[in-house]
LUMNU-806183 format. One record per residue (C-alpha): residue in three letters; y negated, x, z. Coordinates in pm, whole numbers, plus 50000, padded with zeros to 5 digits. Layout:
BEGIN
ALAYXZ;...
***
This chain:
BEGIN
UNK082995143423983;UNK083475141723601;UNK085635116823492;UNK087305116123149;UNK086885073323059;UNK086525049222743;UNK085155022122911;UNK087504987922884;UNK084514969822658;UNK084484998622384;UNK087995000922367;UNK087904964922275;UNK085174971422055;UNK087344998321905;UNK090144978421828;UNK088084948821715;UNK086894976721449;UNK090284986521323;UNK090604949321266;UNK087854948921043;UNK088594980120882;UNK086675002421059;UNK089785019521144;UNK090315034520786;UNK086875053120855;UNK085475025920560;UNK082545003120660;UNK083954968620756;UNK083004935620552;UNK079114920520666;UNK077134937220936;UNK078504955521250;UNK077684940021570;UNK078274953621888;UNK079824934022168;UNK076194924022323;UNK075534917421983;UNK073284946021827;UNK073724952121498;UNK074734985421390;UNK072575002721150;UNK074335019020806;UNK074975058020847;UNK072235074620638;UNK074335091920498;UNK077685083320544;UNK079835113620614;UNK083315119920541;UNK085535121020836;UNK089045126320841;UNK088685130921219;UNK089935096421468;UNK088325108421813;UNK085515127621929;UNK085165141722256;UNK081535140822461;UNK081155162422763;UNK077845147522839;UNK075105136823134;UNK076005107323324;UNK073735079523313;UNK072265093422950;UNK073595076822658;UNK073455041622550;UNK076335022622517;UNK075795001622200;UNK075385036022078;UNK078505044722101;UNK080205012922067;UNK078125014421691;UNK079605047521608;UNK083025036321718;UNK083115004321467;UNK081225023721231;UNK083175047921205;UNK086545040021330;UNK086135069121571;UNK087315062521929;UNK084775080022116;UNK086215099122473;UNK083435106222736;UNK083525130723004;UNK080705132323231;UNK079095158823463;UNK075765155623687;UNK075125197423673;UNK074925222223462;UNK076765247923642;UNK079775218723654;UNK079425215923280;UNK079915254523212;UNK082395264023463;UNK084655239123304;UNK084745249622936;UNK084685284523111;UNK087855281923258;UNK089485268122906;UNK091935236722852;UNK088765212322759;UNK088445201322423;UNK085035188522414;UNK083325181722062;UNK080025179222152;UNK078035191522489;UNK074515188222629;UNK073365218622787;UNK069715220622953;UNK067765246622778;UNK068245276223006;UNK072095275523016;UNK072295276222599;UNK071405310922578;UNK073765321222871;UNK076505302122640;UNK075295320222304;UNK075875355122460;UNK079505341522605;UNK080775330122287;UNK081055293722447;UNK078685280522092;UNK079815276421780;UNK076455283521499;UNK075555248721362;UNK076155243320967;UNK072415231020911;UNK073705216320497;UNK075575188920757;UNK073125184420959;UNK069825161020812;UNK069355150421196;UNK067125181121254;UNK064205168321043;UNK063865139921270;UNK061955160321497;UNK058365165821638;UNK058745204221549;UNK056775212121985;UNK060455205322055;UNK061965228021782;UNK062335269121723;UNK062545275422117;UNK062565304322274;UNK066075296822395;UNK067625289922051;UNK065215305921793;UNK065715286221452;UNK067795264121661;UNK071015283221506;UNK073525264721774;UNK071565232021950;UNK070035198521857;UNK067615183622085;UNK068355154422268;UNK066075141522528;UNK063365158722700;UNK061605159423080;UNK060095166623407;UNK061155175523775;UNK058115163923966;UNK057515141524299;UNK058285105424291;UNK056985086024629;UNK056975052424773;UNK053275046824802;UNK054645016625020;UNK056185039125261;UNK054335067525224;UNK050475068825275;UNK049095100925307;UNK048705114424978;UNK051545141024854;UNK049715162524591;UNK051905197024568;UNK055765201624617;UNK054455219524974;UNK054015189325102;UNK057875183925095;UNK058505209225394;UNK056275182925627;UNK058065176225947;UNK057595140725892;UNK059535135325615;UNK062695148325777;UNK065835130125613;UNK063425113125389;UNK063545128425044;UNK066065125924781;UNK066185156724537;UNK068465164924223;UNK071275185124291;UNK069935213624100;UNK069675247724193;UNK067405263923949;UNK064895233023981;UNK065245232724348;UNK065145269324412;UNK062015270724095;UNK060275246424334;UNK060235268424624;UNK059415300824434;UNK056705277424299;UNK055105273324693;UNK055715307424737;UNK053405315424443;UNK056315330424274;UNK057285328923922;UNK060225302123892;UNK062545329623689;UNK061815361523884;UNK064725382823969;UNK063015399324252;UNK065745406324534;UNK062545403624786;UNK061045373224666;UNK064535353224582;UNK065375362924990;UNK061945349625080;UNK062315318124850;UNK065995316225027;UNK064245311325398;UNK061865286325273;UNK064295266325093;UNK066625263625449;UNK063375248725604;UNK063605223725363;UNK066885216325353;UNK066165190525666;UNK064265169325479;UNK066825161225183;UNK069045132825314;UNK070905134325034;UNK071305155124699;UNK072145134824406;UNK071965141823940;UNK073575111923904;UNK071535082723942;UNK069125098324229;UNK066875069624205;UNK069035046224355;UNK068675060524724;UNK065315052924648;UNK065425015924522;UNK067835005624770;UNK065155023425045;UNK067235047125205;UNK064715073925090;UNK061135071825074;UNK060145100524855;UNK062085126224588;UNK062275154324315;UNK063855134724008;UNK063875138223622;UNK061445121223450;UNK063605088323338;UNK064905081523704;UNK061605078923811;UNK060015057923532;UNK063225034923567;UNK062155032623951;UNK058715021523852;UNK060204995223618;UNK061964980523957;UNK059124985824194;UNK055754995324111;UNK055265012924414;UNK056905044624295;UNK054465066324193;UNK055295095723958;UNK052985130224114;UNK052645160323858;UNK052055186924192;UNK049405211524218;UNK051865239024125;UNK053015225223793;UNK056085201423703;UNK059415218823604;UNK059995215823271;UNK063085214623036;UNK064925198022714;UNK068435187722688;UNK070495197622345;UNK073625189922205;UNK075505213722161;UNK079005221421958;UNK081825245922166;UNK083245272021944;UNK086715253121962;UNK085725220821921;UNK088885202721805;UNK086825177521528;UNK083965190521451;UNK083995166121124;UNK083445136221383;UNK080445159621612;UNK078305161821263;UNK078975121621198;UNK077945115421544;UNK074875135221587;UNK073605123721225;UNK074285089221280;UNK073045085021662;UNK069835105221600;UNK068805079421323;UNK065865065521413;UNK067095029121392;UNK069515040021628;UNK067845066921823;UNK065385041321977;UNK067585034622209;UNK067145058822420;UNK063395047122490;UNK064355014222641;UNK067895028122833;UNK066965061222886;UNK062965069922927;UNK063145104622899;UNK060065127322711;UNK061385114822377;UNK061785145722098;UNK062455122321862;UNK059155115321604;UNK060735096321390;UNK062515071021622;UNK058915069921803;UNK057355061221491;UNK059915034821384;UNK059605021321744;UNK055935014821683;UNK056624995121356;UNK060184976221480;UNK059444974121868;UNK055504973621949;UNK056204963822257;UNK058804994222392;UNK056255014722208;UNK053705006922401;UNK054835012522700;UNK056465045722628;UNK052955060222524;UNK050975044322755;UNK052945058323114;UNK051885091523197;UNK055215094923297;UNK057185093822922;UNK054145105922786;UNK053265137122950;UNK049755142023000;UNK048665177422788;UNK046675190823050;UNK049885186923282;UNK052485202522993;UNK049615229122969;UNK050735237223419;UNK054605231723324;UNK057045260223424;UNK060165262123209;UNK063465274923366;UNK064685305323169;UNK068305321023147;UNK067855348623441;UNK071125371823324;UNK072325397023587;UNK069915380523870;UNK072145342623828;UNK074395354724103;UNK071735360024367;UNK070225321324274;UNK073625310424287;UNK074515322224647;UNK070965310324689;UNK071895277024669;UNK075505279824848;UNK074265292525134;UNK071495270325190;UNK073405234425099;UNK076005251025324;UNK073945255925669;
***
């Protein structure tokens, strides 16, 4: 479940920032350290903010702290975070009203579906410098033309990850999932457009049709699946696997290069069929209550001096050129590793086999009793 939380260490951070004058919204006196002891880049540029809070409805398990304990003590902003592991979570509650988020982070094919429902405000681009920070492959997409309402955040894959340790005949396609063998033996996001796009995927079936016949046919296959998934989990999915209560999964593309980092034997598989693949935005809600404080955040945390973060928490397909390139000057070694695992750095002959998950309109409600009525059985 989301939880609404300002963790106990940035709300000391927080305070020790109003002590040094960060709580007047004016740069405090000699450099900003956080609490581990990073020090906190200068805004570039500073924004005015008359603002005191800002409000994240975000991914669990996505941002990194010292990033927001910077732009707390820079700023004087106390930063609340609410979390959700879905999509679908993430919509339905700004749908139903009473949530004052800032800032959100849908996946690509849910920003559309927002657009069309009023849920987006349309960004003010002479605010916003953070946009020229990226590689333009992740820019102008077909879900946000001119990106009018959505900055992009982190990038990725929904592929295989095995134990090759466990495991050791070789799993090449996401058909070899259904094997009897691996009964209560996989873990798999809890995601029903990447889970149910897998299936249609076996089925040779495009991963956004909204053919009745083939979604029923995709629905059968998917409940002789459902056997093998011990357990369903978007929030840190790769801990079933680490602590070996799962041999094998479908996971994002950081969860299973942080597995790798812990134990080698995890081996990232682009299947036969092509990986899923999608980007991550921020976004602002149409009633956002300060939307001074959402242009000061997403200006100052997509610096690149600050942005780089995200390579060595967070592993993700990185947008980001610039924080890549000031990676390669400022950490060589982070760098390095980034570009050379196939898993960050997406092989082009794999991007060229990706599927991307589109917004479906009038056919969502057949995908979503899809999924109800197979996690149900």
């Amino acid at each position: 479940m989301a939880r609404f939380r300002i963790g106990l260490l940035l709300a000391l951070a927080l305070l020790l920032a109003g002590c040094a004058g960060g709580g007047s919204g004016q740069p405090a006196e000699g450099p900003i350290r956080t609490a581990s002891g990073f020090v906190c880049p200068a805004p570039q540029p500073r924004m005015e903010v008359t603002s005191r809070e800002l409000n994240l409805f975000v991914w669990t398990e996505y941002i990194p702290e010292e990033m927001i304990e910077c732009f707390q003590r820079v700023y004087g902003i106390r930063v609340n975070r609410d979390e959700y592991s879905a999509n679908e979570e993430m919509y339905a509650k700004l749908r139903a009203g009473g949530a004052n988020y800032d800032l959100v982070m849908p996946t690509d094919y849910f920003v559309g579906l927002m657009v069309r429902q009023g849920m987006l405000q349309r960004l003010d681009k002479s605010k916003l410098v953070a946009l020229s920070y990226f590689d333009p492959n992740y820019l102008n997409l077909s879900f946000d033309p001119g990106n009018e309402y959505t900055v992009p955040y982190q990038a990725g894959t929904d592929a295989i990850i095995v134990n090759t340790d466990k495991v050791k005949e070789p799993v090449t396609a996401f058909a070899d999932l259904w094997r009897p063998e691996f009964a209560r033996r996989i873990v798999s996001v809890d995601d029903s457009r990447t889970v149910i796009g897998i299936t249609l995927l076996t089925l040779g079936y495009d991963i956004n049709t909204k053919d009745p016949a083939q979604l029923e046919e995709a629905r059968v296959k998917l409940a002789q699946l459902i056997p093998n998934i011990k357990v369903f989990d978007s929030d840190s999915p790769k801990t079933a696997l680490i602590g070996g209560d799962v041999d094998l999964g479908i996971v994002w593309t950081g969860e299973a290069a942080l597995a790798h980092q812990e134990n080698p034997a995890f081996e990232y598989i682009y299947p036969v069929e092509g990986p899923i693949l999608w980007q991550d935005n921020w976004a602002i809600p149409v009633n956002a209550p300060h939307p001074d404080a959402a242009y000061a955040w997403l200006n100052y945390t997509l610096q690149p001096d600050l942005f780089w973060l995200t390579l060595r928490d967070f592993p993700y397909n990185n947008p980001h050129k610039a924080a890549l390139e000031w990676a390669r000057t400022n950490q060589p070694e982070l760098y390095e590793t980034y570009m050379g695992s196939p898993i960050t750095n997406i092989p082009p002959e794999v991007l060229k086999r990706g599927h991307r998950v589109e917004d479906v309109g009038e056919a969502t409600p057949l995908y979503d009793r899809i999924w109800t009525e197979v996690k149900g059985q």
